[in-house]
VOZA-273324 format. One record per residue: residue number from 0; x, y, z of N, C-alpha, C, O in turn. Coordinates in steps of 0.05 Angstrom, whole numbers, plus 32768, in hexadecimal, padded with zeros to 4 digits. Atoms other than C-alpha are relative to their C-alpha. Layout:
<rs>
  num  n.east  n.north  n.up  ca.east  ca.north  ca.up  c.east  c.north  c.up  o.east  o.north  o.up
  NUM       X        Y     Z        X         Y      Z       X        Y     Z       X        Y     Z
...
</rs>
This chain:
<rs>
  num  n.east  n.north  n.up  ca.east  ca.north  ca.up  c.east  c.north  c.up  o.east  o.north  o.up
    0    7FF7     8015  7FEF     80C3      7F46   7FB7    7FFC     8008  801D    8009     801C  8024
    1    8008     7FF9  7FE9     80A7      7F4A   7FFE    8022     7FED  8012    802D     7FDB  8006
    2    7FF4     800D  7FEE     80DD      7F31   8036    7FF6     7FEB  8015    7FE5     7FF6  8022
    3    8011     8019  7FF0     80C6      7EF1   8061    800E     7FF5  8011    8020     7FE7  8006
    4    7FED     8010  7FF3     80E9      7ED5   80A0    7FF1     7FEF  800D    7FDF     7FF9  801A
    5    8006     801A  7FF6     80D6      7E9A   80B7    800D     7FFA  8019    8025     7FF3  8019
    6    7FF2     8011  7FE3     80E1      7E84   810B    7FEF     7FE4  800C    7FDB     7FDB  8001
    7    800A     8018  7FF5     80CC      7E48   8131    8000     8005  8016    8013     8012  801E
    8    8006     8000  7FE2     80B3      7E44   8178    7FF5     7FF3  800C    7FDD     7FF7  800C
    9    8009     8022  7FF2     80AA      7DFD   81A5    7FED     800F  8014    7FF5     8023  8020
   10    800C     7FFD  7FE7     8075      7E08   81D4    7FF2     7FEB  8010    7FEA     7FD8  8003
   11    8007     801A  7FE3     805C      7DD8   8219    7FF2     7FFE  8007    7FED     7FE9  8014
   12    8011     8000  7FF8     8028      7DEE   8223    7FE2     8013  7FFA    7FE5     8028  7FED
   13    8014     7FE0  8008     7FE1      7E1A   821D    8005     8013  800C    7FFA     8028  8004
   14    7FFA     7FE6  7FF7     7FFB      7E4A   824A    8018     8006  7FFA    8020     801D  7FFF
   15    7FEC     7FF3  800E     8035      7E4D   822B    7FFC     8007  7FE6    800B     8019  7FDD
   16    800C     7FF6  8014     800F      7E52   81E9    8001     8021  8004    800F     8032  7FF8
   17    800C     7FEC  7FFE     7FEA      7E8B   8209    8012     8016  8003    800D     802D  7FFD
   18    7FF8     7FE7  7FFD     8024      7EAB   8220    8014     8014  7FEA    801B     802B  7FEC
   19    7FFD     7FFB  801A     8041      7EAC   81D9    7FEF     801A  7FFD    7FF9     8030  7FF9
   20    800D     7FEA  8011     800A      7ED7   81C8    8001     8020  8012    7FFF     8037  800B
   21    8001     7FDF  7FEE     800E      7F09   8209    801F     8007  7FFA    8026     800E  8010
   22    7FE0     8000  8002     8058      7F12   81F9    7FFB     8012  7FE2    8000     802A  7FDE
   23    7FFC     7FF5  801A     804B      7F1B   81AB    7FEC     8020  8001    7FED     8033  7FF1
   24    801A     7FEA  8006     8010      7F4F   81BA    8011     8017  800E    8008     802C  8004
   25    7FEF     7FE7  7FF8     8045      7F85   81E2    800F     8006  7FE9    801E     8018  7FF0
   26    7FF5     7FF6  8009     8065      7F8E   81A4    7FED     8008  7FE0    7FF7     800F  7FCA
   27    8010     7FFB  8017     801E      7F96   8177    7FF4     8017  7FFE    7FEA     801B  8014
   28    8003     7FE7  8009     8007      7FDC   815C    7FEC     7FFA  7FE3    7FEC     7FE8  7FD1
   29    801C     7FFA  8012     7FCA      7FEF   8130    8007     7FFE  7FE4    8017     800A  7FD6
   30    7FF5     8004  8022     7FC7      7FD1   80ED    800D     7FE2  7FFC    8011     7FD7  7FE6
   31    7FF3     8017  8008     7FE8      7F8F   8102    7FE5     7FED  7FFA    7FD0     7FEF  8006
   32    800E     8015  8005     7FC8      7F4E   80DD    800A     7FE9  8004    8019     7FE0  7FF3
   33    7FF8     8018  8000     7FD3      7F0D   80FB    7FEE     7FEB  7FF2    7FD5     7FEF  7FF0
   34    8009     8013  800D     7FC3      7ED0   80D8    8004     7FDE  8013    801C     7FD7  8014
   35    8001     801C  7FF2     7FBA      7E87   8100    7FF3     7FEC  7FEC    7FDC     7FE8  7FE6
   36    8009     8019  800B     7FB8      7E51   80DB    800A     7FDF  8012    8017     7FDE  8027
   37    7FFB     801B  7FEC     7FBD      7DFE   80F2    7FE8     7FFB  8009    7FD6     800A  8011
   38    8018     800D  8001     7F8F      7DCB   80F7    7FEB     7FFF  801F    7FEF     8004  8037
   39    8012     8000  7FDA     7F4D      7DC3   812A    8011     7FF7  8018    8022     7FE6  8017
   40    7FE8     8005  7FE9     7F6F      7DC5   8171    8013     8000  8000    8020     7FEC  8006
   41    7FE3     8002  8007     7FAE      7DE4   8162    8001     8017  800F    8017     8022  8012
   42    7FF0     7FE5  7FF1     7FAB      7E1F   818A    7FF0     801B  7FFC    7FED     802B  800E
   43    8004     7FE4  800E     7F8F      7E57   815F    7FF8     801D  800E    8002     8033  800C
   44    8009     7FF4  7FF7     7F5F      7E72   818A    800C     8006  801E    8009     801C  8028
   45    7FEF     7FF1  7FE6     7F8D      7E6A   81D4    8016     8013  7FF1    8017     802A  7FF9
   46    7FED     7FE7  8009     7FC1      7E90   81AF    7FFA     8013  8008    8004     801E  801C
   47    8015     7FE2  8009     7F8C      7ECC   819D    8000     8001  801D    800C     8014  8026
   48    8006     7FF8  7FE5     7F79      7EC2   81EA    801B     800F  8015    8019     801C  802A
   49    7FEC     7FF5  7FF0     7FC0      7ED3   8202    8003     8022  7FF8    8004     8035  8008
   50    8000     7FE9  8005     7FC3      7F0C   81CA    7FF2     8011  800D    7FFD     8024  8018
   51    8013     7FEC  7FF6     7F82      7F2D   81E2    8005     8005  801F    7FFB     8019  8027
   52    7FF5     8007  7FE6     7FA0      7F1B   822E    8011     8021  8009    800F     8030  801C
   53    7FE5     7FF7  7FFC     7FE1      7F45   821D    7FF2     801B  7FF1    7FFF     802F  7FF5
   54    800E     7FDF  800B     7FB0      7F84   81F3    7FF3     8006  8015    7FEB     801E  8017
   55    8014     7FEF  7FE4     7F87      7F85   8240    7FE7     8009  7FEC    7FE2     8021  7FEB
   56    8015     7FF4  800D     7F46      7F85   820D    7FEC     7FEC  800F    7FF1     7FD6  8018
   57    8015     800A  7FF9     7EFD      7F7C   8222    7FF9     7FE0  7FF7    8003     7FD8  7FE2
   58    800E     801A  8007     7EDA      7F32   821F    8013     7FEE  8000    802C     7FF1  8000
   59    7FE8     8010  8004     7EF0      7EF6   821E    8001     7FEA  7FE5    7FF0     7FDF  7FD7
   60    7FF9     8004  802B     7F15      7EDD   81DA    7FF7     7FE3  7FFF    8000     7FD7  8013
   61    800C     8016  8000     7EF1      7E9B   81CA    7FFE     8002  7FDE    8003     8017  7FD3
   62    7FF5     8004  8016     7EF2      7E85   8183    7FE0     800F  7FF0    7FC8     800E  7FF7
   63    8014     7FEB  800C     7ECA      7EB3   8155    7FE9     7FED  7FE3    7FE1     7FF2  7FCC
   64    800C     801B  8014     7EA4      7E74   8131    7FE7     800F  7FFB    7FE1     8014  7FE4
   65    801D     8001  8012     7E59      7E8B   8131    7FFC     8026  8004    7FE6     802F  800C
   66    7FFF     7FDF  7FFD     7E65      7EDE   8133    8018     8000  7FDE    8018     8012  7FCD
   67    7FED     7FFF  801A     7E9C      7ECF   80F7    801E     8016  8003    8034     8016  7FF7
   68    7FE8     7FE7  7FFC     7EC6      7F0E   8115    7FEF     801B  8016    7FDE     802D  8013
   69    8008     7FED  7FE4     7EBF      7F30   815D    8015     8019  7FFF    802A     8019  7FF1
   70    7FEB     7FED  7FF6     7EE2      7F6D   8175    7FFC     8004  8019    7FE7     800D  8020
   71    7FF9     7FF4  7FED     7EFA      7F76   81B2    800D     8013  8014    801F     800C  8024
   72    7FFA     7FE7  7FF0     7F01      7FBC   81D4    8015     8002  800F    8015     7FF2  8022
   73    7FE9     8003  7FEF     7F46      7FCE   81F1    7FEF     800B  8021    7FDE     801C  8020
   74    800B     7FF2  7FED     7F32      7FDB   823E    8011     801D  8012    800A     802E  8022
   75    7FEF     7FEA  7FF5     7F73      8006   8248    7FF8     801D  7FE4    7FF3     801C  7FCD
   76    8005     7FEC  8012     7F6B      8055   8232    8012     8006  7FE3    8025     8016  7FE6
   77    7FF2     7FF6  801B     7F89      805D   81E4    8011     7FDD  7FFA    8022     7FD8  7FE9
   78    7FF4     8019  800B     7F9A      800D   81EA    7FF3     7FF2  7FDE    7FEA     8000  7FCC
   79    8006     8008  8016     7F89      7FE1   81B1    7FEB     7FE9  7FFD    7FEC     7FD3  8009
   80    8012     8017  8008     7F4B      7FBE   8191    8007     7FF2  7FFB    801B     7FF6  7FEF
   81    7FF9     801A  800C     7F52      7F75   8183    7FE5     7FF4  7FF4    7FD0     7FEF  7FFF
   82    801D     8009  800F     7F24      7F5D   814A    8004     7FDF  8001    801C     7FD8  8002
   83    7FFB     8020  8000     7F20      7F0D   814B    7FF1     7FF1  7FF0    7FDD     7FE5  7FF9
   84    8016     800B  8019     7F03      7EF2   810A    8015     7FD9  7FF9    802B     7FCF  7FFB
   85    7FF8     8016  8013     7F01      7EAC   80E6    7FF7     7FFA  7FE8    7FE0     7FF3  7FE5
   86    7FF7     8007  8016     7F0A      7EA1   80AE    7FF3     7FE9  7FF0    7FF5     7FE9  7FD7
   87    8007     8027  8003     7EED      7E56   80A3    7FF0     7FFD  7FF1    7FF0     7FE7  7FE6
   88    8014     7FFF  8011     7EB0      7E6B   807C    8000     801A  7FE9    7FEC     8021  7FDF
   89    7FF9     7FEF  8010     7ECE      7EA0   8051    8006     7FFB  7FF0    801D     7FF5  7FF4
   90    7FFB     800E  801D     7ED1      7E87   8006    8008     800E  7FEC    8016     8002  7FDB
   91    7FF9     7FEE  8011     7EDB      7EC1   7FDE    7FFD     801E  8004    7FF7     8026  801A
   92    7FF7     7FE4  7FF5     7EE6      7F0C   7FD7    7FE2     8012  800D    7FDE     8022  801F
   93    8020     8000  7FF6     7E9B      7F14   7FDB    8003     7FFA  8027    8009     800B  8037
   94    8005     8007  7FE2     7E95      7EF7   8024    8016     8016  800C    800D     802B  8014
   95    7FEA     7FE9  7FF5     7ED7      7F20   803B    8002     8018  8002    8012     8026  800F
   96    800C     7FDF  8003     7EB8      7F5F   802A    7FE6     8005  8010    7FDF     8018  801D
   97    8015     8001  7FED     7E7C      7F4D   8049    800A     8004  801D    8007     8019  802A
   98    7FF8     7FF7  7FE8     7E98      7F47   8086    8013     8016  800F    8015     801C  8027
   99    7FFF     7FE8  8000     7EBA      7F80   807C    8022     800A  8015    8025     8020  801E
  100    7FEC     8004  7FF2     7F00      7F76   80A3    8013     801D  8004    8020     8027  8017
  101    7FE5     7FF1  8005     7F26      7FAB   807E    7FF8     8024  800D    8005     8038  800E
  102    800B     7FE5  7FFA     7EFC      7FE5   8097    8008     8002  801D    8009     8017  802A
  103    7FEE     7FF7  7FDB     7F1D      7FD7   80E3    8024     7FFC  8001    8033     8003  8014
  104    7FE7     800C  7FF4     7F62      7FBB   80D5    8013     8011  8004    8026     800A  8012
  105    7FF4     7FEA  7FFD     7F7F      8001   80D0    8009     800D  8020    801C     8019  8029
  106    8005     7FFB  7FE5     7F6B      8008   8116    8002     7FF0  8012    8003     7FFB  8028
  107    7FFE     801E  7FED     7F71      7FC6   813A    801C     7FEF  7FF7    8027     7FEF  7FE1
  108    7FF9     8022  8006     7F9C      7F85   8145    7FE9     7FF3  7FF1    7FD5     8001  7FF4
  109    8006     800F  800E     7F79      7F53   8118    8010     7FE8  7FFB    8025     7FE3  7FEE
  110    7FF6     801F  8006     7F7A      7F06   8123    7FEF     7FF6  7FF4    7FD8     7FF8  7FFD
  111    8010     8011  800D     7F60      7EDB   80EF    800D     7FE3  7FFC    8024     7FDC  7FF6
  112    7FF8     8019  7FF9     7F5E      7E99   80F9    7FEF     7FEE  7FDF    7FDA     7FF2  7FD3
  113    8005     8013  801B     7F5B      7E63   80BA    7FFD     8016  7FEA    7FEB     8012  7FD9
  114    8002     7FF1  8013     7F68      7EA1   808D    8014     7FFD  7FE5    8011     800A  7FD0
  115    7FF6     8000  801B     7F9E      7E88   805D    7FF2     7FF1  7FEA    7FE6     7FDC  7FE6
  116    8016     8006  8022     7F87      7E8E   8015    7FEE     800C  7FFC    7FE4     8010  7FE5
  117    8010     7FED  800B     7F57      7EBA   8026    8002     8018  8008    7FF2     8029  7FFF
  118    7FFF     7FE1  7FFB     7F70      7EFA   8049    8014     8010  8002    8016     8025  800E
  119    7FE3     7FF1  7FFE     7FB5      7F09   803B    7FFC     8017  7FF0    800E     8027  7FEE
  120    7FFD     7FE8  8006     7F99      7F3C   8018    8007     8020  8011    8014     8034  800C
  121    8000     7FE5  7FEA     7F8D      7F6C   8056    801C     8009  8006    801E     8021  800E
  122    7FE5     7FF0  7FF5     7FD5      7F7A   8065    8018     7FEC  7FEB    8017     7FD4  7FE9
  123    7FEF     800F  8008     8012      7F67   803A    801D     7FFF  801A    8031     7FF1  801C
  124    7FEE     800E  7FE7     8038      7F6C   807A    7FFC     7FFE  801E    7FFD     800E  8031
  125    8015     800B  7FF0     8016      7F3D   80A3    801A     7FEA  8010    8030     7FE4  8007
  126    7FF6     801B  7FF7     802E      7F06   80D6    7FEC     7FEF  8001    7FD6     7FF1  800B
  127    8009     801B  7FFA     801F      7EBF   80CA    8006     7FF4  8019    801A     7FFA  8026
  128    7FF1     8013  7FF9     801D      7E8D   80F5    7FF3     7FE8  8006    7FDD     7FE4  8010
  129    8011     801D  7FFD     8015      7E42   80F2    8008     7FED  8014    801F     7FE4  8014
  130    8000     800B  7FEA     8009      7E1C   812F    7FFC     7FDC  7FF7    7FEA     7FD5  7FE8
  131    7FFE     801F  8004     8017      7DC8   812C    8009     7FF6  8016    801E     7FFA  8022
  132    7FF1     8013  7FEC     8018      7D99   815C    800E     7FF0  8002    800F     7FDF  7FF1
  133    7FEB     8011  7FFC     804D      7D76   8178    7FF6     7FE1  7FEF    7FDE     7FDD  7FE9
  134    7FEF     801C  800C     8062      7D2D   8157    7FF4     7FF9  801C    7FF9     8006  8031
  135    800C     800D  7FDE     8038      7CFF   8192    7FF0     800F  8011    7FED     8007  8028
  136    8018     7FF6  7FF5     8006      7D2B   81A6    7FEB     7FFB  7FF0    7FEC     7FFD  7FD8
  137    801F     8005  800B     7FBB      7D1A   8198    7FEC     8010  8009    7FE9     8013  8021
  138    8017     7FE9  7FF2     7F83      7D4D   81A0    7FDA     7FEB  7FFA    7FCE     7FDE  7FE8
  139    8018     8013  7FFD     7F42      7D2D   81B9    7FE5     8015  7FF7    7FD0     800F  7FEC
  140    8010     7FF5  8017     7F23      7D70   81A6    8008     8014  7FF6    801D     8012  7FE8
  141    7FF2     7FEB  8015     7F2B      7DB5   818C    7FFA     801C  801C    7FE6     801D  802A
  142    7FFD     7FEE  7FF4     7F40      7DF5   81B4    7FF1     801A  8000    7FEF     802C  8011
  143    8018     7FE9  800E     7F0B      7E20   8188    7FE7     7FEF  8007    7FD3     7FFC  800D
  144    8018     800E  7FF9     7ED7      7DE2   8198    7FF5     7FEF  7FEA    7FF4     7FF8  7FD3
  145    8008     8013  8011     7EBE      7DA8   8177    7FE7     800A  7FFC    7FE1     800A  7FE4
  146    8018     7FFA  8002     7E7A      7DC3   8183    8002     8019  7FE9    7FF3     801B  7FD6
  147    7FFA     7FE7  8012     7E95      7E05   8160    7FFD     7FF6  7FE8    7FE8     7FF4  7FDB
  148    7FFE     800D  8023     7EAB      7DE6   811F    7FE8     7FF3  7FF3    7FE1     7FFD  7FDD
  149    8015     8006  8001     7E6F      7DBD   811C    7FE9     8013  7FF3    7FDE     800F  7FDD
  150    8007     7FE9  800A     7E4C      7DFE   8119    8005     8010  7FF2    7FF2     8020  7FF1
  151    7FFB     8000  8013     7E71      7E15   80E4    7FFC     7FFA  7FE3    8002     8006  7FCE
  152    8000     800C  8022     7E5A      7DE4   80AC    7FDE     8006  800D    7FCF     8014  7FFE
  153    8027     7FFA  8000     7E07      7DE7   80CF    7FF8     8019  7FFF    7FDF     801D  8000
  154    8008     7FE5  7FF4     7E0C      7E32   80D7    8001     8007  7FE0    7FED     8014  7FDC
  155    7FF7     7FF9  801E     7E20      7E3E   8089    7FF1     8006  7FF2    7FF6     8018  7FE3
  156    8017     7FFD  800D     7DDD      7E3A   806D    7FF5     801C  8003    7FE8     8028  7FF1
  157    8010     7FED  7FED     7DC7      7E75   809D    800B     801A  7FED    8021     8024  7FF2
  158    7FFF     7FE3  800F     7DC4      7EB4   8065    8011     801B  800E    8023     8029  8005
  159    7FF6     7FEB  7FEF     7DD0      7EE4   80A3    8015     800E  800B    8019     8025  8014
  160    7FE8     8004  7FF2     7E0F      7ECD   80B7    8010     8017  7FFE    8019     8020  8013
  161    7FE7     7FEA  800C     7E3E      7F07   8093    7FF4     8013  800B    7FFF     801F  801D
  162    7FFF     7FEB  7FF7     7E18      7F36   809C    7FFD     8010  801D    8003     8027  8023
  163    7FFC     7FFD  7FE4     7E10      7F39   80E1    8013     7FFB  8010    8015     8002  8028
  164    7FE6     8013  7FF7     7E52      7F11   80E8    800B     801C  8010    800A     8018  8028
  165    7FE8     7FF4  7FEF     7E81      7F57   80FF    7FF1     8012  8013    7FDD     801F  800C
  166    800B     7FFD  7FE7     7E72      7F6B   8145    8010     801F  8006    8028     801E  8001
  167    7FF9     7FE4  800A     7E80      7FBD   8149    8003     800E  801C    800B     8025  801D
  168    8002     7FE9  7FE0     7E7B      7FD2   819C    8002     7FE2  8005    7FFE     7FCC  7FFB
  169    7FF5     8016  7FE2     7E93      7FB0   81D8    7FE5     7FF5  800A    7FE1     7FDD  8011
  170    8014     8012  7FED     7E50      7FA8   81F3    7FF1     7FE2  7FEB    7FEA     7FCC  7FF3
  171    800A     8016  8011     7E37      7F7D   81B4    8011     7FED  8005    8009     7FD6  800A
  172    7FEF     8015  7FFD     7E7C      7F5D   81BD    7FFE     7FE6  801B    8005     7FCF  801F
  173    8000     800A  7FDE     7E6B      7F50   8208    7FE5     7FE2  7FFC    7FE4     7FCC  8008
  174    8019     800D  8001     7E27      7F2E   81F1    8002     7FE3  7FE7    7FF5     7FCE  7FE5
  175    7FFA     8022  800E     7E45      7EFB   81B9    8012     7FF1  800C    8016     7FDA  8005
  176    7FF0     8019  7FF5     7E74      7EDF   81E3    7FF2     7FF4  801C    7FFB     7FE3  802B
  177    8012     800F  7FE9     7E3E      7ED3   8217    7FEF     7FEC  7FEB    7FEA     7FD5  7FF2
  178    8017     8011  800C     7E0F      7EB5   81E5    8018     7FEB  7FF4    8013     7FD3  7FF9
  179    7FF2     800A  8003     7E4B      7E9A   81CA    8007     7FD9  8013    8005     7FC1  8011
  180    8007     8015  7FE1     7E52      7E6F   820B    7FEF     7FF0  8009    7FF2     7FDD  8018
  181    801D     800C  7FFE     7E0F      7E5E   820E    7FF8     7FE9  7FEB    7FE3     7FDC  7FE9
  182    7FFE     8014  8019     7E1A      7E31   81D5    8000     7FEE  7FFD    7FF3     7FDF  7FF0
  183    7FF6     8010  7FF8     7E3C      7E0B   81ED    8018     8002  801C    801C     8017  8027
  184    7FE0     7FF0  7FE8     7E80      7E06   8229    8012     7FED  7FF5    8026     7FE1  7FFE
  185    7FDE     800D  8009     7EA3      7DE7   81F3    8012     8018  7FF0    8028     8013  7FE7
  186    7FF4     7FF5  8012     7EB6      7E1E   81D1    801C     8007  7FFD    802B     8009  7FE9
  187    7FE3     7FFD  8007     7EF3      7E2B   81E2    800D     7FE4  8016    8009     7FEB  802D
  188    7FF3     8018  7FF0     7F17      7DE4   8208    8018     8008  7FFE    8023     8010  7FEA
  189    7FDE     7FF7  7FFF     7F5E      7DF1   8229    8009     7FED  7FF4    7FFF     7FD7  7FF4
  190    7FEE     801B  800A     7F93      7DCB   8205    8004     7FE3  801A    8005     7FCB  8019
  191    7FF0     8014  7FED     7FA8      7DB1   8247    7FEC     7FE1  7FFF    7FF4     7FC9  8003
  192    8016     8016  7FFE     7F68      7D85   8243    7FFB     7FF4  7FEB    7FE6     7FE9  7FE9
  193    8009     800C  801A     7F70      7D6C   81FD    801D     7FED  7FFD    801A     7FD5  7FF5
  194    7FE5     8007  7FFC     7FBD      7D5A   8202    801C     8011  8006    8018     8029  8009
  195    7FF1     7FF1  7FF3     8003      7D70   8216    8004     801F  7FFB    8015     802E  8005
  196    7FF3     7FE1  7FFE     7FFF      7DB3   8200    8011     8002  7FE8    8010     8017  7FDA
  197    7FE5     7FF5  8010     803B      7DAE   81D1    7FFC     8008  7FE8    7FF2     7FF6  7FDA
  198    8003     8000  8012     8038      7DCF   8199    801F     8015  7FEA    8031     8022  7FF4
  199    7FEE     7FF7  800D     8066      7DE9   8162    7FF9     801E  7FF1    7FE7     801C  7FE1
  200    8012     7FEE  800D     805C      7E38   814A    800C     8004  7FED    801F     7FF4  7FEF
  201    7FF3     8001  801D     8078      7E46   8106    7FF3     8023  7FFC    7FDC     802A  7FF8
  202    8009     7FDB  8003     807A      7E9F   8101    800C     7FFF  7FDE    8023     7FFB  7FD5
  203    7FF0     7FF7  801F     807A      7EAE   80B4    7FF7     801A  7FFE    7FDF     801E  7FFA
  204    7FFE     7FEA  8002     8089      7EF9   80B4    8002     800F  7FE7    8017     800B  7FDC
  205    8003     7FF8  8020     8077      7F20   806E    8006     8024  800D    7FFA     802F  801F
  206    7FF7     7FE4  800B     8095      7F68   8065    800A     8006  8021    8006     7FFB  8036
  207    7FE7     7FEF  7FE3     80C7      7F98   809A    7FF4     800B  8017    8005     8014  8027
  208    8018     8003  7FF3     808C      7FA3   80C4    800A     7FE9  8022    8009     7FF0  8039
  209    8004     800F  7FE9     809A      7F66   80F2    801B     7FFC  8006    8020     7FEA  8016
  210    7FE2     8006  7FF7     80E8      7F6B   80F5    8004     8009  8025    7FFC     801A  8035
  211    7FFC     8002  7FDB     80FF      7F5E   8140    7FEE     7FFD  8011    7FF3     7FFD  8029
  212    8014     8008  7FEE     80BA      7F50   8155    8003     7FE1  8012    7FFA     7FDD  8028
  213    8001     8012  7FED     80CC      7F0C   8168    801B     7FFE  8013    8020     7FF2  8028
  214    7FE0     8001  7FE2     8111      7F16   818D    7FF9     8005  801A    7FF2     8019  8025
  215    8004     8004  7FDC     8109      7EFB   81D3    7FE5     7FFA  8008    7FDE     7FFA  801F
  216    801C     8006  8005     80BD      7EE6   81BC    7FFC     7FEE  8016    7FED     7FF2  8029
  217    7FFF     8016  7FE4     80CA      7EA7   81E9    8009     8001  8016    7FFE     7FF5  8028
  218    7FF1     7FFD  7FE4     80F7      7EBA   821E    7FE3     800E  8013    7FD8     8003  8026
  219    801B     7FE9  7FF3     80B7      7EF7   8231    7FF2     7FEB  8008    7FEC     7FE8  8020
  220    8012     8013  7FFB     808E      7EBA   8226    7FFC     7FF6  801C    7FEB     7FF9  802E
  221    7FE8     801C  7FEE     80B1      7E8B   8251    7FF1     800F  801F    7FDE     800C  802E
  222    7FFD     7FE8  7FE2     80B7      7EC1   828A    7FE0     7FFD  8006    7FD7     7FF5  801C
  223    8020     7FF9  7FFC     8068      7ECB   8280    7FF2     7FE8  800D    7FE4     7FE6  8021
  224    800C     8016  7FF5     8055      7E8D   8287    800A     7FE8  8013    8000     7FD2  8014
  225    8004     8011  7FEF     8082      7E74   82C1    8016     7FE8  7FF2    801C     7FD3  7FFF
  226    7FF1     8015  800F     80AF      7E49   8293    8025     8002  8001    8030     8018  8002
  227    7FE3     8001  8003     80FB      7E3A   8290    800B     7FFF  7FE4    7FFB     7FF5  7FD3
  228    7FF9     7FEB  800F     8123      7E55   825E    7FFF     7FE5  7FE2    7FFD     7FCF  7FEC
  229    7FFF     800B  8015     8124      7E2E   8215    8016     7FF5  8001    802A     8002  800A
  230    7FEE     800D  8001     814F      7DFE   820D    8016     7FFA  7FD9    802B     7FF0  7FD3
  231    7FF6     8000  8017     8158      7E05   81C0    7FFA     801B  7FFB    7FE8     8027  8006
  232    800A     7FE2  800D     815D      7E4C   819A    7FEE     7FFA  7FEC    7FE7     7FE5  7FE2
  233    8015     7FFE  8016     812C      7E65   8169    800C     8001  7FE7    801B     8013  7FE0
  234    8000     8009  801D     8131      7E4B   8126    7FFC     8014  7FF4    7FE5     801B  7FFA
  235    800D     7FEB  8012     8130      7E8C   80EF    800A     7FF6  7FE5    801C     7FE5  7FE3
  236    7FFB     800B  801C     812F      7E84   80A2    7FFA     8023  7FF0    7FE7     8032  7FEF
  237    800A     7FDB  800B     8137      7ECB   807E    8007     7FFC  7FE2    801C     7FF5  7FD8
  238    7FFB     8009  801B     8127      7EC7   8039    7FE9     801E  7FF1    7FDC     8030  7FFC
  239    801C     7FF0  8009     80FC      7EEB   7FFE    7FF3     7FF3  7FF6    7FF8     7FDD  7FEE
  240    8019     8014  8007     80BB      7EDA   7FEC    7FF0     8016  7FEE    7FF1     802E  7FF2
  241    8013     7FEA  8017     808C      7EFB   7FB0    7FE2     7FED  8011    7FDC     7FD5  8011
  242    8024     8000  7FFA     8040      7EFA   7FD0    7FEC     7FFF  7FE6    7FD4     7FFE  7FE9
</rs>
């Protein structure tokens, strides 16, 4: 029986998204596996951008659609790699091996984005978390890129993809998120430009690993990004769960 707590966290905005993630990343250490799930334009990838923000790692975090899974080089001495994979075209244990995840996670943060169902294997004590937008918000596009996704179902055919998919040095890293860009300048769209921002985060915490990581998750936030103080507390649900 693994342990599972369950919190909730309102957020206003993409920089308050973002600063969710610079907040959560001062309290992340080698070996952690986050999981982002929630539908196109929910966040997934500004999150990752606050995390990689708050690790001070090389490049900039843009959604890992046609590389499948970047790494990004801590730039402080003995700081921490941040690997940034998706998930979206990963079907079975075959593909997951191919790209080969488990051979860094020992050593890195690790965000995978659209990974439930297929990578809870890598850590049984991993944080979820599922991002939903607010009740009356409408997203006109997606925060990873309409053009991204797109490229997702035309790129599929392409044999190459896996195996070239994981990106191994900073400077390769430096050179897919330029070509990356070159793609398109949709790839990553701020929320602020799609709608209010608001979104709902939902932390599902699996094994003793992530105990007290979120106490004061929002207040840090808050502070980070300039915000006044919450007006409701954080919602927790502490239960057990068999994986």
């Amino acid at each position: 029986m693994t342990q599972v707590q369950e919190s909730t966290i309102h957020v206003t905005s993409a920089d308050h998204t973002r600063a969710i993630g610079k907040a959560l990343a001062s309290t992340l250490r080698a070996g952690d596996v986050i999981m982002l799930n929630g539908p196109l334009g929910a966040g997934k990838t500004t999150l990752t951008q606050g995390i990689g923000q708050g690790l001070n790692v090389r490049g900039h975090v843009t959604s890992p659609t046609f590389t499948v899974s970047r790494i990004h080089p801590p730039l402080d001495e003995g700081g921490l790699a941040l690997v940034h994979a998706d998930a979206y075209r990963i079907t079975d244990l075959d593909d997951l091996e191919t790209v080969d995840l488990d051979s860094t996670t020992q050593d890195t943060v690790t965000v995978i984005e659209w990974g439930e169902g297929k990578t809870e294997q890598l850590s049984d004590d991993r944080l979820e978390i599922v991002i939903e937008r607010a009740e009356g918000t409408a997203a006109g596009g997606d925060d990873e890129g309409t053009d991204a996704h797109l490229g997702r179902q035309t790129d599929a055919h392409c044999g190459c993809q896996a195996d070239e998919a994981h990106i191994h040095a900073g400077r390769q890293a430096d050179e897919a998120d330029a070509h990356a860009d070159g793609q398109t300048h949709h790839d990553v769209i701020d929320l602020e430009d799609i709608d209010s921002g608001e979104r709902t985060l939902t932390f599902i915490l699996h094994g003793t690993r992530w105990a007290g990581v979120l106490d004061d998750l929002d207040e840090k936030a808050r502070a980070l990004a300039g915000l006044d103080a919450p007006t409701t507390d954080l919602h927790e649900e502490v239960g057990s769960h068999r994986d």
